[in-house]
C-alpha positions as CSV (number, residue, x, y, z in Angstrom):
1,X,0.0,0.0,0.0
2,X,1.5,3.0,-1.7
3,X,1.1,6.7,0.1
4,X,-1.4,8.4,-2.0
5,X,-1.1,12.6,-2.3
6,X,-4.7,12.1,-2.9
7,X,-7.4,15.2,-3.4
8,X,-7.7,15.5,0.1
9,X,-4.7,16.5,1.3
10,X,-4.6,18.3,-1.9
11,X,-8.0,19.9,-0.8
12,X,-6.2,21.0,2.3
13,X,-3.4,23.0,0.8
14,X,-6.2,24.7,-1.3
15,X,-8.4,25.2,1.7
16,X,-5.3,26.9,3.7
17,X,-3.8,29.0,0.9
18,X,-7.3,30.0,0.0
19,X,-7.8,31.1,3.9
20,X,-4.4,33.2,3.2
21,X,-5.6,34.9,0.1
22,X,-9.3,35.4,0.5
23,X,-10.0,34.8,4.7
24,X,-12.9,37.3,4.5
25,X,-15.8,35.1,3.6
26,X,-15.0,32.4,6.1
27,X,-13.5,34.7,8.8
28,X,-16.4,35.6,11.9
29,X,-19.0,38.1,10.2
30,X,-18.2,36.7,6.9
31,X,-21.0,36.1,4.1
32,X,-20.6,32.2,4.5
33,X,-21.8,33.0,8.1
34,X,-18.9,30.7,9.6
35,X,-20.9,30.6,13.0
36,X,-23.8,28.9,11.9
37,X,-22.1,26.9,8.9
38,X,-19.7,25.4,11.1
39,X,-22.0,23.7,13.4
40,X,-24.2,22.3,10.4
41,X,-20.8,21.2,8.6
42,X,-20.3,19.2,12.4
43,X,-23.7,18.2,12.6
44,X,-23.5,16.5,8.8
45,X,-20.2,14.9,9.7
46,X,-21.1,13.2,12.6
47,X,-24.8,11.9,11.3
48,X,-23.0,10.2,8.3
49,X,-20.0,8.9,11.1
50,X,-23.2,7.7,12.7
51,X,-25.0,6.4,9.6
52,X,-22.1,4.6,8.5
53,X,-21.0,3.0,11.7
54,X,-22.2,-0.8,12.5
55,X,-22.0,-1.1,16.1
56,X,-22.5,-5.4,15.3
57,X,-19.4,-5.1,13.8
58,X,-17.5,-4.9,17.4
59,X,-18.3,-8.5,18.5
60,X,-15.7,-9.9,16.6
61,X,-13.2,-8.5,18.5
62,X,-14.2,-7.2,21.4
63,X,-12.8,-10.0,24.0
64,X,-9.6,-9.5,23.1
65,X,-8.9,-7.2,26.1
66,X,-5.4,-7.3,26.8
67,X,-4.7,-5.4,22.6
68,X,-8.3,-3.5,23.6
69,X,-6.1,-2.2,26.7
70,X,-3.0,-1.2,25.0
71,X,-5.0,0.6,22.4
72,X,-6.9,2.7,24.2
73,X,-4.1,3.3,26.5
74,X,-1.6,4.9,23.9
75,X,-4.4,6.9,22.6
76,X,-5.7,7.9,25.2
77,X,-3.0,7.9,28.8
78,X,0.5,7.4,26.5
79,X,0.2,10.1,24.2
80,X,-1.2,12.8,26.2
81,X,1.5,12.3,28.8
82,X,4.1,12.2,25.7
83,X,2.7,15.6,24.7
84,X,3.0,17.3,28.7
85,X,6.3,15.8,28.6
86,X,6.8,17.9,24.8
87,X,5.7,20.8,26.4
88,X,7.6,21.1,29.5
89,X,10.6,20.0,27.6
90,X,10.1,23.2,24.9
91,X,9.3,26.0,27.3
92,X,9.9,28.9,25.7
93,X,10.6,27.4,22.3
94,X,6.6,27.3,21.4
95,X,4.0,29.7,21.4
96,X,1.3,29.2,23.5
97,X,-1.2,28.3,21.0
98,X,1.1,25.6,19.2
99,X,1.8,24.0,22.9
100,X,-2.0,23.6,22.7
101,X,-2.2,22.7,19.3
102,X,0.1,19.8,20.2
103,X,-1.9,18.8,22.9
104,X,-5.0,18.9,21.4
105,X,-3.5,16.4,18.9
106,X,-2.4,13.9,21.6
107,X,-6.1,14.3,22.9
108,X,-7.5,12.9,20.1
109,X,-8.7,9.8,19.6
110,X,-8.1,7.6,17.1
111,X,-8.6,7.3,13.3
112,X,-11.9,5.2,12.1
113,X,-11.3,4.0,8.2
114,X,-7.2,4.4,7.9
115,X,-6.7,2.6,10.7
116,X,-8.7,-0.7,9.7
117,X,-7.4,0.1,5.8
118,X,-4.4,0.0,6.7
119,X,-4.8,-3.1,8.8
120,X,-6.4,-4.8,6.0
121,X,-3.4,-4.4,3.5
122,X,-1.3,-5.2,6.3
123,X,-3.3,-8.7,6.9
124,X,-3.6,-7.9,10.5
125,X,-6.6,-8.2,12.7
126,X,-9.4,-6.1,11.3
127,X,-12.2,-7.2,13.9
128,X,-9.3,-5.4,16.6
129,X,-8.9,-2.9,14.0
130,X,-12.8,-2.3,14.0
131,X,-13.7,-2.4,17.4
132,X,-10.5,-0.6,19.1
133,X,-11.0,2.4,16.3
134,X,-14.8,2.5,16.7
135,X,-14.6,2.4,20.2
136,X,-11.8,5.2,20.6
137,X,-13.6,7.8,18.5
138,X,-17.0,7.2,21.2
139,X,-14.3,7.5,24.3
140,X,-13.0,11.0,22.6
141,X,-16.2,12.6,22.9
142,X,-15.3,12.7,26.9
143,X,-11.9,12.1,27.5
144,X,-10.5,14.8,24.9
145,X,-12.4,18.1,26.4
146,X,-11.5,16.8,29.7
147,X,-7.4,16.1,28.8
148,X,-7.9,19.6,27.2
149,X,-9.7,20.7,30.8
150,X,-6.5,19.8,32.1
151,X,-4.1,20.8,30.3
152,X,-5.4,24.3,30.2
153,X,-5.9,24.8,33.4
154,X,-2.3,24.3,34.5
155,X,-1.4,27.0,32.0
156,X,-3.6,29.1,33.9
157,X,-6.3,29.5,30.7
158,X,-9.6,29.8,31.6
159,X,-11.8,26.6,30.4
160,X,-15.3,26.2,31.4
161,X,-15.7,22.3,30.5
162,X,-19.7,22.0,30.7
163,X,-20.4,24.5,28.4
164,X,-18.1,22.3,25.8
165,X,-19.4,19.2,26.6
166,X,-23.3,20.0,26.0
167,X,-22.0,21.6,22.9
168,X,-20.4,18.1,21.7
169,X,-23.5,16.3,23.1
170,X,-25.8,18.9,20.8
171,X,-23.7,18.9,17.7
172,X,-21.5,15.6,17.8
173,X,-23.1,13.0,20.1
174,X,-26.8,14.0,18.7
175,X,-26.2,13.7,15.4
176,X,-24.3,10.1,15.9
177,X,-27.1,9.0,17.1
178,X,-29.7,10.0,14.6
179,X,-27.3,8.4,12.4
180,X,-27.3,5.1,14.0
181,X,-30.9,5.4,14.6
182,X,-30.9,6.0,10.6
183,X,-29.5,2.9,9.8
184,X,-32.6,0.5,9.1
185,X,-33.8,2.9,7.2
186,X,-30.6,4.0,5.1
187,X,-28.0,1.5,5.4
188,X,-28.6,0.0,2.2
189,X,-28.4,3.3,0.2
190,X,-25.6,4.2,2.4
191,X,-23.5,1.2,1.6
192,X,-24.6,1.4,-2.4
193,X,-23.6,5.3,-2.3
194,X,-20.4,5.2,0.1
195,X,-18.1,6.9,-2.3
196,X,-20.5,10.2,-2.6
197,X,-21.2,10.0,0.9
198,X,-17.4,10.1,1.8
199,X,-16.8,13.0,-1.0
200,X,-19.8,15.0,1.1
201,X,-17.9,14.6,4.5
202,X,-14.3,15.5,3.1
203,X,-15.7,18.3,1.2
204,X,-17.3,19.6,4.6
205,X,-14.3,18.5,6.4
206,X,-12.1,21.3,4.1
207,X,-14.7,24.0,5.0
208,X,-14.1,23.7,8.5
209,X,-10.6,23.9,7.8
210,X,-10.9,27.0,5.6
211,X,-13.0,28.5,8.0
212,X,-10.6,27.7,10.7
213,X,-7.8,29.3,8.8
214,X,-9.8,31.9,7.5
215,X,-10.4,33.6,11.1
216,X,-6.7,33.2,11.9
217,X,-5.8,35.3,9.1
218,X,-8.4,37.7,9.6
219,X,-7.0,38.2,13.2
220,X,-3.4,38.9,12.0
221,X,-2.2,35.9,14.4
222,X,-0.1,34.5,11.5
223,X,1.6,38.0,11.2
224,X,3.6,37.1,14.5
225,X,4.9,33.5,13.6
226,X,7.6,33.5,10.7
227,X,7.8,30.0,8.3
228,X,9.8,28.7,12.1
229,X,6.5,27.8,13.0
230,X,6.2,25.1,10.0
231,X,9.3,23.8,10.7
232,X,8.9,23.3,14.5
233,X,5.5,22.0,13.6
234,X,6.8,18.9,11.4
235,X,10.0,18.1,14.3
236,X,7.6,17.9,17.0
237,X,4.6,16.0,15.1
238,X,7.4,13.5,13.7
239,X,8.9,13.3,17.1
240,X,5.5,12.4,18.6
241,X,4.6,9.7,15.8
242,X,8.0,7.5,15.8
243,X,8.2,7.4,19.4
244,X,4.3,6.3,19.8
245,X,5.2,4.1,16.5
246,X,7.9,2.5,18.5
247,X,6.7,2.2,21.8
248,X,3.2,0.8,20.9
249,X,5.3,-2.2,18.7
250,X,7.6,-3.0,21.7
251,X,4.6,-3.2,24.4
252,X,3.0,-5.2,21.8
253,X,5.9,-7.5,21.8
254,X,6.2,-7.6,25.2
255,X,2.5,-8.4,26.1
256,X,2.8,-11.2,23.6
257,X,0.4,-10.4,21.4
258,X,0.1,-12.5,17.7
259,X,1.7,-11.0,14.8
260,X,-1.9,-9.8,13.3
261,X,-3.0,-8.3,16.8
262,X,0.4,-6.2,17.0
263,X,0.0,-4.9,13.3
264,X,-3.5,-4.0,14.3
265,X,-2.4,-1.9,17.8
266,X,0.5,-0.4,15.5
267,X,-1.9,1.4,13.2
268,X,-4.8,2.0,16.1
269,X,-2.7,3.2,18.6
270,X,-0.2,5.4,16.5
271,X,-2.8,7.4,14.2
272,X,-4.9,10.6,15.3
273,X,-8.0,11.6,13.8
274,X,-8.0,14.5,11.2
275,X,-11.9,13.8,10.5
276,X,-13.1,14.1,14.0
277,X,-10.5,16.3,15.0
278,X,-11.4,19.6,13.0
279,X,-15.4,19.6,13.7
280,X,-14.3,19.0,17.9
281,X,-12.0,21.3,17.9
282,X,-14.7,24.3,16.7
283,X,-16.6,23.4,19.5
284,X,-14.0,22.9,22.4
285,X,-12.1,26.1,20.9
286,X,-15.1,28.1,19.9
287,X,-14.1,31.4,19.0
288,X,-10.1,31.3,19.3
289,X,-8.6,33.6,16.6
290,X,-5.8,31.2,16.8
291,X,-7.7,27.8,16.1
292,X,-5.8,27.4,12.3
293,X,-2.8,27.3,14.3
294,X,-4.5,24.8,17.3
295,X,-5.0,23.0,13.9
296,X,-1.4,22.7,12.1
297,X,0.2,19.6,14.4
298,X,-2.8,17.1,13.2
299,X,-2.7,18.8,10.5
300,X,1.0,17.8,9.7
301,X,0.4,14.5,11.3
302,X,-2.2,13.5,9.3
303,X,-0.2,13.1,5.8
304,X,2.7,11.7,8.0
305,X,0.9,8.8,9.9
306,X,-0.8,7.7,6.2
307,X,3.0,7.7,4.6
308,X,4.5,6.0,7.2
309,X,1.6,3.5,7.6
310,X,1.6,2.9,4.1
311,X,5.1,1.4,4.0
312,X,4.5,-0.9,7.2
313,X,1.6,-2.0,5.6
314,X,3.4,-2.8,2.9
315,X,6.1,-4.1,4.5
316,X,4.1,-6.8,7.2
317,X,1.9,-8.0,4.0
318,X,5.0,-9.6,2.3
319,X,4.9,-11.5,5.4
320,X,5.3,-15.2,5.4
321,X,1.9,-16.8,5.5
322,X,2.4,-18.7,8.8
323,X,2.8,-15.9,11.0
């Protein structure tokens, strides 16, 4: 499995440079009326997340608790304490807003569809695959406003988590729901329209990423950061992806796993969620005039963790049969 420069990480160049050269529209006040768009574009996301989600899908694998429990603890206990430790160790280096940038991307939870494709080519073990990525992307709902609770508060920032989390139930969890609840109903034209229905959520997906950048620009926050910012960006996010690469294969080695059930917590526990990550962080950021730059590390990490992935998958599915 090749790395693809496909049209959606092409879309996202266009989205940013777009934001850069014409921000007014999709800044606050704008004509595209970012306030209101931005919760429908979350709303649409998540009912099609919840749509094309089959909850009977997790049986297969959802006894295998010792690979459920590394999982979910890189994604969720490993990375966020690899990312306090990435703070403390810049200090002064980053801005404030790319410290939580960085954070926010250790928060996340886990990627849905990259994460079982890539266990797929890799011939690992997709029922993990399924469940342990299904199942991190419903535990993010909670445990990433509260890690960002945290974090925020020993900064000294001001976060009022309930606020937040009724604004995730209203505009994430809701629309899940309706989606599941959707399912007798459209799961068959779902299924036979899947391609259109994943060109809708990307395409929504790049809004909120426009609109994103589009307010940073509009601020002038991008006027205090030179290109160092980039740069610093793709160190860190690489630094954070080998070392989660690497540690989640040795634990996996030590715990014994099988070969399939290691390829599977490799790719589940390593990746971050792009998809999810942009629509959540509108509603646990709001407002911020700096959320395109809140944005950049999963933004860089995104592209990385696919590359990366897509050579270990190719690599593990040249393996010999037997193992």
């Amino acid at each position: 499995m090749k790395f693809k420069f496909d049209w959606f990480l092409k879309g996202m160049l266009i989205a940013v440079a777009l934001a850069f050269l014409w921000p007014a529209p999709g800044a606050k006040g704008g004509f595209l009326h970012p306030e209101l768009l931005n919760k429908i574009g979350i709303a649409l996301v998540f009912f099609l997340n919840g749509l094309g989600l089959s909850l009977a899908a997790l049986k297969d694998g959802a006894l295998r608790w010792r690979v459920h429990l590394l999982i979910q603890g890189c994604t969720f206990l490993v990375f966020p304490l690899l990312g306090w430790g990435l703070l403390k160790l810049s200090g002064g280096w980053l801005s404030p807003d790319l410290q939580t940038g960085f954070f926010y991307l250790c928060a996340l939870p886990s990627t849905v569809s990259s994460s079982v494709a890539l266990t797929v080519a890799a011939r690992g073990n997709v029922p993990v695959a399924v469940f342990n990525a299904t199942l991190s992307s419903l535990i993010g709902v909670v445990l990433t406003p509260l890690w960002m609770a945290w974090i925020l508060g020993q900064s000294g920032g001001d976060f009022n988590v309930g606020p937040v989390i009724i604004d995730l139930l209203l505009w994430l969890v809701l629309p899940l729901v309706l989606g599941q609840l959707a399912r007798p109903l459209l799961a068959t034209w779902a299924t036979r329209h899947k391609a259109r229905i994943q060109i809708v959520d990307r395409l929504t997906i790049l809004t909120l990423v426009y609109t994103s950048f589009a307010d940073t620009v509009q601020q002038g926050v991008w006027s205090h950061y030179g290109p160092l910012v980039l740069v610093e960006t793709v160190v860190g996010a690489s630094l954070l992806f080998f070392i989660v690469l690497s540690l989640t294969r040795w634990l996996a080695r030590v715990l014994g796993l099988p070969m399939a059930e290691q390829i599977a917590a490799v790719f589940c526990g390593s990746k971050k969620t792009l998809a999810s990550g942009v629509p959540m962080a509108h509603l646990i950021f709001g407002a911020n005039p700096a959320l395109g730059l809140i944005l950049l590390p999963i933004m860089i990490y995104h592209p990385l963790q696919l590359a990366v992935g897509g050579v270990l998958a190719q690599h593990w599915a040249g393996r010999p049969a037997r193992d």
